[in-house]
N, C-alpha and C positions, 0 to 999 in steps of 0.2 A: 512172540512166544506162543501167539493160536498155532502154530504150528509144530509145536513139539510132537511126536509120537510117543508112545508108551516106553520104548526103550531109552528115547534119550532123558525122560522123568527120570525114569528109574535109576539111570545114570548117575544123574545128576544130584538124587538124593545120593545117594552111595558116595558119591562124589564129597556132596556135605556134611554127612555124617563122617566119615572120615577124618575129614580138615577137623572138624570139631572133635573130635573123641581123640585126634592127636595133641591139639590146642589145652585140651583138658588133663590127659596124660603128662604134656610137659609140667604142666602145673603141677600134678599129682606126684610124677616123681620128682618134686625137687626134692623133697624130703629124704632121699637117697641119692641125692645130687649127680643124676641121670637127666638125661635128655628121653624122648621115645625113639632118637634113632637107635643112642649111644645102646639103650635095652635092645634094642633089636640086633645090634649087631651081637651084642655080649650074650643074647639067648639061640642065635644062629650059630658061634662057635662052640657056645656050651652042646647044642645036639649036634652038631654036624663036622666041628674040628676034629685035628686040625685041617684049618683049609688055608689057601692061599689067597690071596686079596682080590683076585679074580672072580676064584670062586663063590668069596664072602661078597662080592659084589652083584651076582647072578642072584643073590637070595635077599637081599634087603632092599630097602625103598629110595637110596641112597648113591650120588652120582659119583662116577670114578672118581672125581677130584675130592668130591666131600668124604669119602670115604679114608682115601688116605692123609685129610687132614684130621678127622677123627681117631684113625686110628695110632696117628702119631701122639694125639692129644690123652688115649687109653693109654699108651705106652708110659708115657709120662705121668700117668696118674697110676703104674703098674697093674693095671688090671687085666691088660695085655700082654704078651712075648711074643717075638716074632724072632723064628729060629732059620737060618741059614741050612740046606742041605743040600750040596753041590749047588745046581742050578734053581732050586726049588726053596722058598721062604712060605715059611709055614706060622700060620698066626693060631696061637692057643690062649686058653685063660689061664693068669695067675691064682696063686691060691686065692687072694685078693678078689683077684675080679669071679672068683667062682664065690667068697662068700657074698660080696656084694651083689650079684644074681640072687645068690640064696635067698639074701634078705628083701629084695624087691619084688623078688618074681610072685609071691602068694596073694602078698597088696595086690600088683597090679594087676592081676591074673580077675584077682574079684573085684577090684574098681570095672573094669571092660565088659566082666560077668554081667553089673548091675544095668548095665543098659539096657540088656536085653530081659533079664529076669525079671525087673522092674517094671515092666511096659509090657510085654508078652506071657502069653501062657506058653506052659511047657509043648502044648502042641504047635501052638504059633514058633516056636520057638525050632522044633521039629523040621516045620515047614521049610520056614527059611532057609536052617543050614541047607537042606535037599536043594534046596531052588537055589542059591550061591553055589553049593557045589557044582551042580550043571554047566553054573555060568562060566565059574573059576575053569572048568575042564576043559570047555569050547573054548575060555581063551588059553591056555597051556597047549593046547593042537593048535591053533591058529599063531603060537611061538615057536613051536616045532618047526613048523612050516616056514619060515621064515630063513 
């Protein structure tokens, strides 16, 4: 490990923090008997439906197969519909899965908040997002690129 560089640290925290703040989210939403994909997925169609399961699959952290095992599992718990339109299956929220968003999203929004709030100042705070930003951009062109 004497040989780490700075970038693959920095990684690697990101890496950890990550795992863990998803570890801790599963936790936190059981209480709205979500997962942190299942929110993800249901917070991607609330802004960005309807999309088709391609597209819902380009934006979340979830592989083609888990995806349509999930997403059969929302179906079945109606919080999902997936509508047929000639060639084109378009997945939306039910009223359902729009309140159960409702109700999850402000929890989870500020359980995520407090890690950062909690531990940083609002300028450290600042910093960060600038600095992820940069990073997230250089890899979104180096996806382009692909």
């Amino acid at each position: 490990m004497k040989n780490n560089t700075r970038g693959s640290l920095i990684w690697l925290r990101i890496m950890r923090f990550t795992h863990q703040s998803n570890l801790l989210s599963n936790d936190f939403l059981k209480q709205f008997d979500l997962t942190t994909a299942q929110f993800d997925v249901l917070n991607q169609i609330s802004a960005f439906g309807p999309l088709t399961q391609g597209e819902l699959a380009k934006r979340v952290t979830v592989t083609q197969g888990g995806i349509s095992r999930m997403l059969s599992r929302l179906e079945i718990d109606q919080l999902i519909i997936r509508e047929q339109d000639w060639k084109t299956k378009t997945i939306s929220l039910t009223k359902k899965g729009q309140e159960k968003l409702a109700t999850a999203f402000e929890a989870q929004l500020a359980f995520q908040s407090s890690f950062f709030e909690e531990t940083l100042s609002k300028e450290d705070q600042k910093v960060l997002l600038s600095l992820l930003s940069k990073v997230q951009k250089y890899s979104e062109e180096k996806m382009n690129e692909k």
